[in-house]
C-alpha positions as CSV (number, residue, x, y, z in Angstrom):
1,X,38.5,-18.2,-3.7
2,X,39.0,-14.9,-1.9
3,X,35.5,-12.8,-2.4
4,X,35.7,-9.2,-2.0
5,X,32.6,-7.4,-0.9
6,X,31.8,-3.6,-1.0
7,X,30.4,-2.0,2.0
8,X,28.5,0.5,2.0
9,X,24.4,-0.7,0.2
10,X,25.9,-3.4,-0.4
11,X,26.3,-5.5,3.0
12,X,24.8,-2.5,4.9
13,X,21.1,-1.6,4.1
14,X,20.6,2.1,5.6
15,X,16.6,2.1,4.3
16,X,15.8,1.6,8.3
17,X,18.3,4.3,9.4
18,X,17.1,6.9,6.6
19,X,13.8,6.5,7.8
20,X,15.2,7.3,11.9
21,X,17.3,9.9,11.2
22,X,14.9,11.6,8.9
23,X,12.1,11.7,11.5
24,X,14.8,13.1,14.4
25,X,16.5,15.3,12.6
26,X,13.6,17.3,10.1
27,X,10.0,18.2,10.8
28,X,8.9,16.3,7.1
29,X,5.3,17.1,5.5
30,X,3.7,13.6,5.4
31,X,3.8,13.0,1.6
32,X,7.6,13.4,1.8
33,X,9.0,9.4,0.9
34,X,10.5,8.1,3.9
35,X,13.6,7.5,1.8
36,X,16.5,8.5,0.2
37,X,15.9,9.6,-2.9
38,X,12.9,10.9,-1.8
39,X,14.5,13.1,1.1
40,X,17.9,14.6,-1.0
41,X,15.1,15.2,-3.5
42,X,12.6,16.9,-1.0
43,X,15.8,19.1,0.4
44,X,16.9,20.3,-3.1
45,X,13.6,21.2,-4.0
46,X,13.2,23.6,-1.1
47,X,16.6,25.0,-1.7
48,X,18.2,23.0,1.2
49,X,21.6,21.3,-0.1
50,X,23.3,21.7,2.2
51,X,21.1,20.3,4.9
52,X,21.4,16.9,2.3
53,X,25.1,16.5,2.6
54,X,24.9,17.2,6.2
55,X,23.0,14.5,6.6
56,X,24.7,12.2,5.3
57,X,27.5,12.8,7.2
58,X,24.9,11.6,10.2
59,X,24.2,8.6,8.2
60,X,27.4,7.3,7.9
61,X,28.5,8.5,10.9
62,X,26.5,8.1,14.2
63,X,23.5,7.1,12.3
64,X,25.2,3.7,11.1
65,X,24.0,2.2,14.7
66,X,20.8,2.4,13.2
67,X,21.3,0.2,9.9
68,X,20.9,-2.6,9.2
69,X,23.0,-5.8,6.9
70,X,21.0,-6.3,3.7
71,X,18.4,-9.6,4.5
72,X,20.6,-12.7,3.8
73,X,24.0,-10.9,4.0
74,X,24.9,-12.3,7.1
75,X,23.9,-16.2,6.5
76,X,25.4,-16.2,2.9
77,X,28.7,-15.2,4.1
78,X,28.8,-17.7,6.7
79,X,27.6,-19.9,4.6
80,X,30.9,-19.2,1.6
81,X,33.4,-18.9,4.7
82,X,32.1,-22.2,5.4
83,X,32.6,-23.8,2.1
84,X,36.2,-22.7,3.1
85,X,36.5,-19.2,0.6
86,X,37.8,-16.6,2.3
87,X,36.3,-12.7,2.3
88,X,37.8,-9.1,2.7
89,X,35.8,-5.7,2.9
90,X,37.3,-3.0,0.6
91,X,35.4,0.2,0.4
92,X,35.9,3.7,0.1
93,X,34.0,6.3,2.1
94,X,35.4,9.9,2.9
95,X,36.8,10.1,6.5
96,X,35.2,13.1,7.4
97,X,31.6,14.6,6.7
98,X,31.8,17.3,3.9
99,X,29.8,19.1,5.9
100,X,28.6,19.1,9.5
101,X,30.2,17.8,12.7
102,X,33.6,15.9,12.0
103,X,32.8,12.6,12.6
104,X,35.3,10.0,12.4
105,X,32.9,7.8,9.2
106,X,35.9,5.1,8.9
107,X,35.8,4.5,12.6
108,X,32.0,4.6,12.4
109,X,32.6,1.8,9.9
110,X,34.7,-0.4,12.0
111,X,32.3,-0.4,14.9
112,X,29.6,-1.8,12.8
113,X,31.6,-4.5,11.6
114,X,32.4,-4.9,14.8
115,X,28.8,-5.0,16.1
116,X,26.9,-6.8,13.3
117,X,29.6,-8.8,11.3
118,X,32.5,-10.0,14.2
119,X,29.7,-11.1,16.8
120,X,29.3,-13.7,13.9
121,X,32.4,-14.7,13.7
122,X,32.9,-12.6,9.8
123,X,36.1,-10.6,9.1
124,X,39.1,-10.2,11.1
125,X,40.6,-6.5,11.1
126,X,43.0,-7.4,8.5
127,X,39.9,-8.1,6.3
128,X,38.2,-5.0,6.0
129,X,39.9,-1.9,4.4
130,X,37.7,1.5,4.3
131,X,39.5,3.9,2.2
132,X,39.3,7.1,1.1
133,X,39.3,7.5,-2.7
134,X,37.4,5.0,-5.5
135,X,41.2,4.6,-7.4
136,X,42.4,3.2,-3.9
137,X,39.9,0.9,-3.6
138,X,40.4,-0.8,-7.0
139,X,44.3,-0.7,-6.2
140,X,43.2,-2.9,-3.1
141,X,41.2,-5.2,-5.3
142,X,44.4,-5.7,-7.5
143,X,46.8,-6.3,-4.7
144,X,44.2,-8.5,-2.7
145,X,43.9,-10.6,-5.7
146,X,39.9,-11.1,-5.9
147,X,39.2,-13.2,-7.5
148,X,35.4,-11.9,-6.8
149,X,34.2,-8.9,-6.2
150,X,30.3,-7.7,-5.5
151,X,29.9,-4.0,-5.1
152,X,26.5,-1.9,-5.8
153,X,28.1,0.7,-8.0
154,X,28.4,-0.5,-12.1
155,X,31.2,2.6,-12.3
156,X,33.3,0.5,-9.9
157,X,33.0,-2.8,-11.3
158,X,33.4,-0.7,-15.0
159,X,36.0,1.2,-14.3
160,X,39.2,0.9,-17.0
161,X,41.4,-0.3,-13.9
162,X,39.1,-2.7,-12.0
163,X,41.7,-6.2,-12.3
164,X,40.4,-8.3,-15.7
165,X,41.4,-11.2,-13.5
166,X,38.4,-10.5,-11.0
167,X,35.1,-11.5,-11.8
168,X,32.4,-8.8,-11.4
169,X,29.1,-9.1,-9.4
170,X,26.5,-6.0,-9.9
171,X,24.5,-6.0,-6.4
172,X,21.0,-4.3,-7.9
173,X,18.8,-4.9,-4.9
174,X,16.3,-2.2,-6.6
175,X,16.2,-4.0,-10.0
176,X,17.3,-0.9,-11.8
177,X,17.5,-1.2,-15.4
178,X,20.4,1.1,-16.1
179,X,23.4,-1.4,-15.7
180,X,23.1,-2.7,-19.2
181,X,26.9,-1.4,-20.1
182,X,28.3,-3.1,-17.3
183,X,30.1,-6.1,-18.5
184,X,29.1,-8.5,-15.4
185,X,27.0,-11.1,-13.7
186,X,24.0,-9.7,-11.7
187,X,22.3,-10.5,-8.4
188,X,19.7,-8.5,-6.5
189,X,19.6,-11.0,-3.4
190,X,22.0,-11.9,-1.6
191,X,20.9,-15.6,-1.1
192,X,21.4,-15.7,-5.0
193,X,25.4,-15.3,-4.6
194,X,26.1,-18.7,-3.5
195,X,24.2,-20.4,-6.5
196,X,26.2,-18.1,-8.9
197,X,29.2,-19.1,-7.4
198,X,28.6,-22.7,-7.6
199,X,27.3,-22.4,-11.1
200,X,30.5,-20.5,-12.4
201,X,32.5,-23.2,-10.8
């Protein structure tokens, strides 16, 4: 089969690089979560937008050398490129930061890959697309001819033009119990993909 995998919280955990760039970048009282959620909501509270969507531009930009792949990622994709399926990256993420220096996020991207997936022996170049719209990325899904795809976002695996011929994995790492109109299988582990392959045949 070829397996399509999203990228971003889905193979790449940034829970370790929130936590970094949090601490370097803002002076945080200490009942502030060391989180996401719990810094864009501690921003917004104190009127601070657009000190959030700078940041993320850090995150995804320089700040990627700080995350981390999601525990299991990189041992159950060896393990289905073993057992001979083969695997492409198709994501989208904006080029640029909408606000703050112009970091280059695709190539920010690559060199992770690069760093944490090539060194073990994952995904050629011509297996990882980053582009830059959600309606491009499900065009690449189509034309790859997926025959899976895991992704963390139920809108993407929901959406009217995701390919009927693909079957739909919900990554839900949190356990959040929102996804319930999302007409797909479910895993929250990564180590759990390889058993829900072999059981769907």
């Amino acid at each position: 089969m070829l397996i399509g995998f999203d990228f971003d919280n889905t193979i790449v955990c940034y829970d370790r690089a929130v936590i970094r760039l949090a601490d370097e970048i803002f002076d945080l009282p200490d009942d502030v979560p060391r989180n996401k959620v719990g810094l864009r909501d501690y921003l917004r509270r104190e009127d601070r937008e657009p000190e959030w969507t700078a940041f993320q531009g850090e995150l995804y930009g320089p700040g990627m050398h700080y995350a981390e792949p999601f525990e299991g990622a990189i041992e159950t994709m060896s393990k289905l490129m073993a057992a001979g399926h083969e695997m492409a990256i198709v994501s989208h993420r904006s080029c640029k930061p909408y606000a703050g220096p112009p970091y280059d996020l695709h190539q920010a991207a690559h060199e992770w890959v690069t760093n944490r997936l090539k060194k073990n022996n994952l995904f050629e170049d011509n297996q990882v697309y980053f582009l830059e719209t959600r309606q491009a990325k499900l065009e690449a899904i189509r034309q790859l001819g997926c025959n899976v795809f895991v992704d963390d976002l139920p809108e993407v695996l929901n959406a009217p033009d995701f390919p009927n011929s693909t079957l739909a994995i919900l990554f839900n790492p949190m356990g959040i119990e929102n996804h319930k109109t999302v007409k797909c299988f479910t895993i929250s582990r990564w180590f759990e993909l390889t058993d829900l392959l072999s059981q769907l045949g």
